[in-house]
Residue, then its C-alpha position, 0 to 999 in steps of 0.5 A: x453501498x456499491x451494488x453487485x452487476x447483476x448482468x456481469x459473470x461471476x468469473x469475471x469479478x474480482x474480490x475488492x476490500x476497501x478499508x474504512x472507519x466508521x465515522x469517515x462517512x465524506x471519504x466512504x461516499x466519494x470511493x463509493x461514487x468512483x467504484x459504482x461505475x466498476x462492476x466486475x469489482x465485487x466490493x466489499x467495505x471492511x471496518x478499520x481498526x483503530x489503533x487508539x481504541x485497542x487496550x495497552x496489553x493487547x497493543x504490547x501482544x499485537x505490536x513487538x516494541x523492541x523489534x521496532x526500535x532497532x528497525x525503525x529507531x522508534x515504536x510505531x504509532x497508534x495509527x501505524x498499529x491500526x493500519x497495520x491490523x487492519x491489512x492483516x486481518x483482511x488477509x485472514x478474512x482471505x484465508x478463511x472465506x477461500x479468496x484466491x485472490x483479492x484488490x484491497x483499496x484504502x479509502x483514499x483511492x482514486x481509481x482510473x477509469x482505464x480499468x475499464x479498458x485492460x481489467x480481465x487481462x490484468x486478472x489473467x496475468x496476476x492469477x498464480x499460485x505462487x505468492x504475488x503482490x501487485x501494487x498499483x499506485x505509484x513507485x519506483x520499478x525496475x524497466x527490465x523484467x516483467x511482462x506486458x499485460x497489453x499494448x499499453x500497460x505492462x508488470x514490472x518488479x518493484x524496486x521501492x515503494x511506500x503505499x497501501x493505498x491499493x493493490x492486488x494480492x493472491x490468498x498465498x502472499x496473505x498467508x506468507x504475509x500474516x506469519x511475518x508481520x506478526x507480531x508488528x515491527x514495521x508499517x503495512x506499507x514497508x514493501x521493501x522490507x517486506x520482500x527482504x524479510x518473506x523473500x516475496x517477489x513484489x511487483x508493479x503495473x506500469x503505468x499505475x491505475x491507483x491514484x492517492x487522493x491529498x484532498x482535505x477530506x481524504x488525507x491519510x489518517x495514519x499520523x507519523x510521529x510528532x518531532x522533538x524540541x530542540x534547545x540549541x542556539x538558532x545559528x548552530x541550528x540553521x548550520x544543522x539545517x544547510x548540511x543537511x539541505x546539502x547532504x540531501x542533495x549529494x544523496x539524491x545526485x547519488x541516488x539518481x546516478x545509481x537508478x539510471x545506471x541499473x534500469x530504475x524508474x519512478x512511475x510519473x504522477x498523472x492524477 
């Protein structure tokens, strides 16, 4: 268990829920050795919700199929529904115990240790009133826009992204947050749809302080959906194949023609 500063002043704290399941011990030990050394986060382990061990009627009350299918084109895994429930009960867990705001962190996490460095000007900048999130792992971001936090790290509105891995959130987005994700349709960590559909300003920190961890022992535990068998014959499969290796390519010419013309960057991954 990471133990509170008992030298450290309460204002300077910072409310930080890492979600974890009971039986993930490998991957609670190892975020528990990187937040040790951060004492001005007031942590706090939170039981995840498995997705496998809710009941079918309270998996058809919690989740809206329907909605899921013209969103998604499918119906959100097991895992997905687990995921999902288990950011938004934090929210409410927010609410209830008057958390102003709060970092929450999946067991997966690697924390900089440049934390250290820039903590209680990040906790300055994000404090408002208005509904805020601020993602700190890696995305794409607008260059324009934003403000510093300091010399070397800045806040700028996100443009896309698709991580829940950590960030930070003030009790005015949880609120915003569990009437329009409720019932579920989309995966916790659609941020794109989630400003379109609560009109939320999502923002990023630049250069990213939360690292995604693809060890073995920490690989995410939310499962996408297995693909379908195929009978087709295997040249009109591998013709399939190269228009769409082709058409993936044209996209991403496209895309990176678009993003350098309106100011979009992606963050560089260091760690």
């Amino acid at each position: 268990m990471v133990e509170p500063n008992p030298g450290g002043r309460a204002e300077a704290r910072l409310k930080t829920y890492v979600i974890n399941l009971p039986d993930a011990v490998r991957r609670r030990r190892l975020i528990e050795a990187q937040l040790v050394h951060f004492p001005f986060l007031d942590v706090e382990f939170f039981t995840a919700v498995r997705g496998a061990d809710l009941a079918a009627e309270e998996i058809d009350r919690l989740a809206d199929h329907a909605h899921s299918e013209r969103h998604l084109g499918r119906r959100l895994t097991l895992s997905e529904i687990g995921c999902a429930l288990s950011h938004l009960e934090i929210y409410g867990l927010m609410e209830s115990a008057h958390v102003a705001q709060a970092m929450i962190l999946e067991d997966d996490a690697i924390v900089s240790g440049m934390l250290h460095a820039f903590f209680p000007r990040l906790l300055a900048a994000f404090r408002s009133e208005r509904p805020r999130i601020l993602l700190l792992t890696p995305c794409k971001y607008m260059i324009n826009g934003g403000r510093r936090v300091d010399e070397d790290y800045a806040i700028r509105p996100m443009y896309d992204a698709s991580s829940t891995t950590g960030y930070m959130i003030n009790v005015a987005a949880a609120r915003i947050l569990r009437g329009a994700l409720l019932p579920l349709y989309t995966v916790a960590d659609s941020w794109v749809e989630i400003r379109r559909s609560t009109g939320m300003r999502i923002e990023t920190l630049v250069p990213y302080c939360i690292g995604i961890s693809y060890s073995k022992n920490t690989a995410s535990t939310v499962q996408a959906t297995a693909g379908t068998e195929t009978s087709r014959s295997a040249p009109a499969v591998h013709a399939a194949r190269v228009h769409q290796r082709v058409g993936g390519l044209l996209r991403r010419a496209a895309r990176g023609l678009f993003e350098r013309a309106f100011g979009i960057k992606a963050h560089r991954v260091i760690f």
